[in-house]
N, C-alpha and C positions, 0 to 999 in steps of 0.2 A: 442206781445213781441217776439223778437229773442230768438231764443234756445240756449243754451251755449253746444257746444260737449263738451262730456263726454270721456277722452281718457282712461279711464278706463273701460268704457262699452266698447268702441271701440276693446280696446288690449281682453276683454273678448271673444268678437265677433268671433278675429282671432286666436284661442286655437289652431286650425287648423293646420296654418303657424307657428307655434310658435316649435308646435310637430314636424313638418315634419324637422325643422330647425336644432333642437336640435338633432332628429334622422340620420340627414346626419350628422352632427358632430361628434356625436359615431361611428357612424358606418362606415360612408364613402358610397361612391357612390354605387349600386346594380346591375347595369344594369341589371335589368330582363327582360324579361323570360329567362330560363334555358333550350335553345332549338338550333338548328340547321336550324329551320324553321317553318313557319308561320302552316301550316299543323299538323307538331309536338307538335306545343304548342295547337292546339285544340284536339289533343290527351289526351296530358299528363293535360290538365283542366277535359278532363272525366275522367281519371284515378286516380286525387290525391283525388276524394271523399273520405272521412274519412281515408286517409291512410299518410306516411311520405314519401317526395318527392324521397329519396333515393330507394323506393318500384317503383316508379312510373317509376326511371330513368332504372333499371331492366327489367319491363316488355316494354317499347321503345324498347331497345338494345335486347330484344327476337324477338317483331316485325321487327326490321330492320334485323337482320340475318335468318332469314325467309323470307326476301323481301317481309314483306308485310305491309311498314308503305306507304300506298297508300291507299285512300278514298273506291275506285273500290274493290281491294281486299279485304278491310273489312269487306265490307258489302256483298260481297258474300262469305265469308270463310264461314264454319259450325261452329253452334255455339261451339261445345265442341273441335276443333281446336283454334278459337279464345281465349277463358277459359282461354285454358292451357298455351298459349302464354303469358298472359299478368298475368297468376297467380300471382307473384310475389305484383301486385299491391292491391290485398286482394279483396274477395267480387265477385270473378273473373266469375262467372256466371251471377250476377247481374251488371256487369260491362260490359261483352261480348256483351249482348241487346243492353246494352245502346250506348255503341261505334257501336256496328251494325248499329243502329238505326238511328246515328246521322253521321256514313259516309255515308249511303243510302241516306239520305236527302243533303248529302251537294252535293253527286256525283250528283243528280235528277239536284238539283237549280244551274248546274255547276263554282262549286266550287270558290275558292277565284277572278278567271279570273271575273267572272260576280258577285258575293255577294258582292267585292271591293265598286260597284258600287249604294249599297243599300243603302238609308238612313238608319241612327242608328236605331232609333225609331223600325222601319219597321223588319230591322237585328236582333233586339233584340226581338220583339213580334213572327218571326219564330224561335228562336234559343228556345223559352222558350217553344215551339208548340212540338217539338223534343223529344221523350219519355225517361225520367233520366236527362234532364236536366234544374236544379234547377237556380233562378236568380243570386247566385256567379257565377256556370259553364260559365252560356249564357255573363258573366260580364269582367269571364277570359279571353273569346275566344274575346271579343269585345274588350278591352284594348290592350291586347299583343298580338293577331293577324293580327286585323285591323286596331289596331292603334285608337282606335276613342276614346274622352272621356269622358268613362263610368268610375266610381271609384264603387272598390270591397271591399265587404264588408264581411268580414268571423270572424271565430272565434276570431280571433288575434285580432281584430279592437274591436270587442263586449268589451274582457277581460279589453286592457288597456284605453281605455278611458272613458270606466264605473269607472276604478279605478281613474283615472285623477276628477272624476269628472265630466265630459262634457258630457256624456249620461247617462241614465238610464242603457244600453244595451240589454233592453228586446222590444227595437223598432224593427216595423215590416221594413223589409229589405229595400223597396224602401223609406222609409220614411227617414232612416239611411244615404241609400246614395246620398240623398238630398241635406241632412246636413254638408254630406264632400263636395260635388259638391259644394255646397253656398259658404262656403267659401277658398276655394283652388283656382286658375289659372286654367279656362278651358283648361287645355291643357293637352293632353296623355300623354307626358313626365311626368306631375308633377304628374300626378296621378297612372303612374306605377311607379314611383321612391317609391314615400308616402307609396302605397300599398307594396312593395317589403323591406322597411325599417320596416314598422309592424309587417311583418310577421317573419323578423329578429330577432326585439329586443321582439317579443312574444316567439318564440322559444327560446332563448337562455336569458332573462334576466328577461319580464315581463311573468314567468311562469307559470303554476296556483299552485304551492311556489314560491313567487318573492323573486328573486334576487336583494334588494332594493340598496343593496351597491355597485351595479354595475350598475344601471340605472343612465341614464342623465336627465330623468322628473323629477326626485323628488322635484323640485322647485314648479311645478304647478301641483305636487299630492296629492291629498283627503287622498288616501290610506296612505301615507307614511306619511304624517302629524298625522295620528291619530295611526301611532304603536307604542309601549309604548318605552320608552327610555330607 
């Protein structure tokens, strides 16, 4: 016997596309990254570990007036010159290593000229090798660097669509960005736009107090369905 599609499971499938749709409506287009260059956005991906992107744009603009937002110089500053440079970004000793660590490796594997050139996979399993850097970092630097598409998965993403409904959000990372890859358009445009619109409307609307009366999900939200009237 033939199967009858179900356009209801279907339209379930693509929650995905639905979000991302509704969140370019709100918000309008993002162009991210928030950068000057492909270099700089694998900077400011080490730096915004647990801190607020306006911290991260700070400690940049120290590096650049230092002349030292250069892979080479980084990684041979001292570490307690480096610190202080980037203080502003928080953590800034534990941060220092870490940027160390992963401009020494990029200057070694000569830098974007030849890494351009790596399959993802391969790019990805060295990015994750690099001491401080976790699978969002190694995800940032691959989407809005490289271009290539990997979709990122952070806190923003856990909050609202656990609240939507459509994940638990206590899924282990790779498993997470699976589940966006499955159903989104292989394509690094759509995946930095999506990624860049989460992080939006988590900042400013789906916060951890939501802003329910200024969200556009509320159609196809768990949360907002069940708070009391």
């Amino acid at each position: 016997m033939r199967k009858t599609s179900d356009p209801d499971r279907r339209a379930r499938r693509r929650w995905a596309v639905r979000a991302h749709a509704t969140l370019l409506e709100q918000h309008g287009p993002q162009r991210w990254w928030p950068a000057e260059g492909r270099f700089e956005i694998m900077v400011g991906s080490v730096l915004a570990q647990n801190t607020a992107w306006r911290n991260v744009e700070k400690a940049v603009a120290n590096l650049k007036a230092a002349d030292m937002l250069h892979a080479e110089a980084i990684a041979q500053a001292e570490p307690e010159v480096l610190a202080q440079l980037i203080r502003p970004s928080g953590y800034f000793n534990v941060k220092a290593r870490r940027l160390g660590s992963f401009c020494a490796w990029y200057a070694r594997a000569g830098g974007y000229r030849k890494l351009r050139y790596w399959p993802t996979m391969r790019l990805r399993k060295a990015l994750l090798g690099v001491h401080g850097v976790g699978p969002e970092t190694a995800d940032d630097i691959l989407l809005y660097a490289f271009d290539r598409p990997v979709f990122v998965i952070d806190a923003y993403t856990r909050r609202i669509f656990a609240r939507l409904g459509t994940i638990r959000g206590n899924e282990a990372y790779d498993e997470l960005r699976e589940v966006f890859e499955h159903q989104l358009a292989r394509r690094s445009t759509v995946y930095a736009e999506f990624h860049a619109l989460i992080v939006r409307h988590g900042n400013q609307v789906c916060r951890p107090t939501p802003r329910c009366e200024d969200c556009g999900l509320n159609a196809m939200c768990r949360f907002h369905r069940h708070q009391p009237v």
